[in-house]
N, C-alpha and C positions, 0 to 999 in steps of 0.2 A: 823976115825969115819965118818961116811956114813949120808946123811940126803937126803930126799927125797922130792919130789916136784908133788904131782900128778896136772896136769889142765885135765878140761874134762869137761862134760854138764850134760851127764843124771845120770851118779851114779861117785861116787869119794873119794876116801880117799886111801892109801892103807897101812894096814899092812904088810910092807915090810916088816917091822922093827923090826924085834923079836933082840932083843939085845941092841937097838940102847939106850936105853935109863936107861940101868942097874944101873946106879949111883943112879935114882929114884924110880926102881920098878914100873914104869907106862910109858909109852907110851904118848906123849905131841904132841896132834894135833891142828893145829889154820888153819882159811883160810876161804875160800868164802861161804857165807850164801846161796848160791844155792845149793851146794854140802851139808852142814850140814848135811839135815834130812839125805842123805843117808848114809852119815858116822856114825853118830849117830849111824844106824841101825847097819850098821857092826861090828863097835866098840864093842856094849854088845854082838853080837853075839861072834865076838874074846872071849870077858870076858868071858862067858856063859861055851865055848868048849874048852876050852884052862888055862893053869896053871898060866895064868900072868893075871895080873889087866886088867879090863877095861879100855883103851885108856880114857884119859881126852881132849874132843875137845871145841873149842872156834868156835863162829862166828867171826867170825872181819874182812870179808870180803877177796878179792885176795890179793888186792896190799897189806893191811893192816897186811896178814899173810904172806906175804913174805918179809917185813919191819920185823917183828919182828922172821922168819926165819933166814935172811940173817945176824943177829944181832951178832953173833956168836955162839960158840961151848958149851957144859957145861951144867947144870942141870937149868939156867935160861932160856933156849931158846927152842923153837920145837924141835921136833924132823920130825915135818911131816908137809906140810901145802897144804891144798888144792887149786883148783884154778880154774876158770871159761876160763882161758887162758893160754897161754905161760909163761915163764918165760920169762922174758927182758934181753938185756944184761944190759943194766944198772943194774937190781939187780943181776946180775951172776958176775960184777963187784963188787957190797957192797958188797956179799957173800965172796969174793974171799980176799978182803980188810980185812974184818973180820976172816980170816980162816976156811968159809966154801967154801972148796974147792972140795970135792968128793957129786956133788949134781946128782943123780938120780931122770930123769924125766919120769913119765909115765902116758900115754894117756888113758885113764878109759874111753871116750866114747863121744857123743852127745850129743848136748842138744837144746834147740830154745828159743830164748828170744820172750816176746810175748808182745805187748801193750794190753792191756784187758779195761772192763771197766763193772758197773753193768748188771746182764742180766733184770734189770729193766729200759733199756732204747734200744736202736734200735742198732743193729751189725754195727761198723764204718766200710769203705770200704775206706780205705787209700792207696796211692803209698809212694814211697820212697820220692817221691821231695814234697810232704803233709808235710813226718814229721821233713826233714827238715824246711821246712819254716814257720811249727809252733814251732820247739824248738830253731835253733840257734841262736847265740849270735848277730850276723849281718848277714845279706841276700843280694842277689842279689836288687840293685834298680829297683824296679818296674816300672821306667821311660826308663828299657830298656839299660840303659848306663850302660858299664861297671866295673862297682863302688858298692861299698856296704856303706850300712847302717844300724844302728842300728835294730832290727826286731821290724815292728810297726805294728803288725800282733795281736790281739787280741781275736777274733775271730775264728772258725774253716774255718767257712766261710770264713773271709777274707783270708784265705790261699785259698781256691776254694770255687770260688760259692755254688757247688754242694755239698758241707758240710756241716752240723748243725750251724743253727744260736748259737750256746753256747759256753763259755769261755774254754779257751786253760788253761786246767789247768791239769795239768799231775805229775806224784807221781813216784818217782823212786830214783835208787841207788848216793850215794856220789863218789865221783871222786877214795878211796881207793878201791872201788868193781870192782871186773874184769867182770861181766853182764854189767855195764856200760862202761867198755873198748869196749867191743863189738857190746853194740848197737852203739856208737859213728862210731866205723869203718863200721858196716854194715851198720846200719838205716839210721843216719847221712851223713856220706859220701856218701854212695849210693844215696842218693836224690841229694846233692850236686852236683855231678857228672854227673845230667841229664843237668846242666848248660853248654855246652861246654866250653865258654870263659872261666868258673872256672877251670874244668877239664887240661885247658893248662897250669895254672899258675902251677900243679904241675910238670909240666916239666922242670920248668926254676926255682921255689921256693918253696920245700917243706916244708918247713916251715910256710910260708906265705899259700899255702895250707893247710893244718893242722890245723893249727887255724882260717881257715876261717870256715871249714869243720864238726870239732872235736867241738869247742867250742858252750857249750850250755848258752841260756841265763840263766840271773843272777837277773832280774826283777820279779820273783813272779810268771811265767807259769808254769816251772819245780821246784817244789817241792822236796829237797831232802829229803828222811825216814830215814836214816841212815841203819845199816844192818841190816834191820830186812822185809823180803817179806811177811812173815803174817800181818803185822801190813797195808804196801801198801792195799791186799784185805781185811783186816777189816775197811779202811777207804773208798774204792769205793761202800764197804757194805750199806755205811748210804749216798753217795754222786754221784749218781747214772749221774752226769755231767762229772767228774773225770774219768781221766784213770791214768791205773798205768801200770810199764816196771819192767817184771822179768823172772825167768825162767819157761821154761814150765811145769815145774811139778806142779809150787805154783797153774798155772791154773787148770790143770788135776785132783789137789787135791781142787780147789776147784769150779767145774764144775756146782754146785746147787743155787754159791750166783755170776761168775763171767763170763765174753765170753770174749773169742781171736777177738781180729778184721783184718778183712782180709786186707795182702799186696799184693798191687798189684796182686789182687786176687784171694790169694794162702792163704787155710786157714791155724792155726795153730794146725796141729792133728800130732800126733806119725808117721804116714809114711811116710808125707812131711819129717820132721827132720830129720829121718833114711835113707833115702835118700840123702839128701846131699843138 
């Protein structure tokens, strides 16, 4: 028995699976609330054109649907889960533990994770080393020494002058979404890494990297939503100080109430992404 694993960005899910799930007569999808709408869409189209039931999919996020992937074999478990990333070895170990052993992974496409925020307020023009030192858990001492400290950054400003005097308060995915694996390694890390001194210590301790890197604070700036992206743009709808971190489509679809802010200033549109 075969169980499959799509990660990808801009569209995801895939009916590999004709078979896979015969014991139930339906098709069992779970995984990343980025990919949902388009699996969604799939799914009834599978139902629509085809003899077998409409695929039954879940949101519950990357990690979250490959926790309950990796879970094992049988009529309680997916058959399919989507993913905003990679598989890990660590869960190609659970899987393996469990006896899902024949896991088929396939690459559906791009995508761009985007910070946005009301278009009832001015377009942010942020770099990488902004967003980190307005989200992580501890930051470089601003005294210049080698050392970190807690982030006592409150402000946008106080991360650069040159940024809005208003509160760092940002709205995004919980630690099981694979969108937020990615901002961590892109967004986070990439700022991180304008540090050099930082940048060394991954040479000698990647671990100790990683969590200086990776780790978002835990005080009140980043907001977790749980998995759900329409819910982030219904709340920046009424809170036009607020920014929120998702995939590019939540923007694209919702272009009339919400704006991309530019990194390092590179906006966020479909031919940047397709690009690479």
């Amino acid at each position: 028995m075969k169980k499959i694993q799509s990660y990808l960005t801009v569209a995801g899910f895939f009916v590999l699976s004709i078979g896979i799930a015969d014991a139930r007569n339906q098709i069992s999808i779970v995984g990343s609330s980025t990919v949902y709408p388009f699996a969604t869409v799939v799914a009834e189209h599978f139902g629509q054109t085809s003899s077998f039931k409409t695929p039954k999919i879940e949101s519950t996020g990357s990690g979250g649907g490959l926790k309950l992937f990796c879970a094992g074999l049988g009529i309680r478990t997916p058959d399919i889960t989507n993913a905003s990333r990679r598989i890990k070895q660590s869960e190609v170990d659970s899987c393996r533990e469990n006896g899902v052993t024949e896991i088929v992974e396939v690459k559906m496409g791009y995508d761009g994770i985007v910070l946005a925020n009301s278009k009832e307020a001015g377009v942010m023009k942020l770099g990488l080393k902004d967003i980190y030192l307005a989200l992580a858990k501890d930051v470089p001492n601003p005294d210049g020494s080698q050392s970190f400290i807690d982030n006592p950054y409150k402000m946008w400003s106080d991360v650069n002058a040159d940024l809005p005097k208003t509160e760092i308060m940002v709205l995004g995915p919980p630690p099981t979404s694979g969108t937020r694996d990615a901002f961590v390694e892109l967004g986070m890390e990439g700022g991180c890494k304008k540090f050099d001194w930082v940048a060394e210590i991954k040479k000698t301790d990647k671990n100790s990297y990683k969590a200086r890197c990776h780790s978002i604070r835990e005080d009140g700036a980043y907001i977790e939503t749980g998995e759900n992206d329409n819910l982030i743009v219904q709340k920046l709808s009424v809170n036009s100080d607020a920014f929120g971190i998702f995939g590019f489509s939540f923007l694209e679809q919702n272009m009339d109430i919400v704006q991309g802010a530019m990194i390092d200033d590179v906006s966020p549109v479909f031919e940047t992404i397709s690009d690479g």
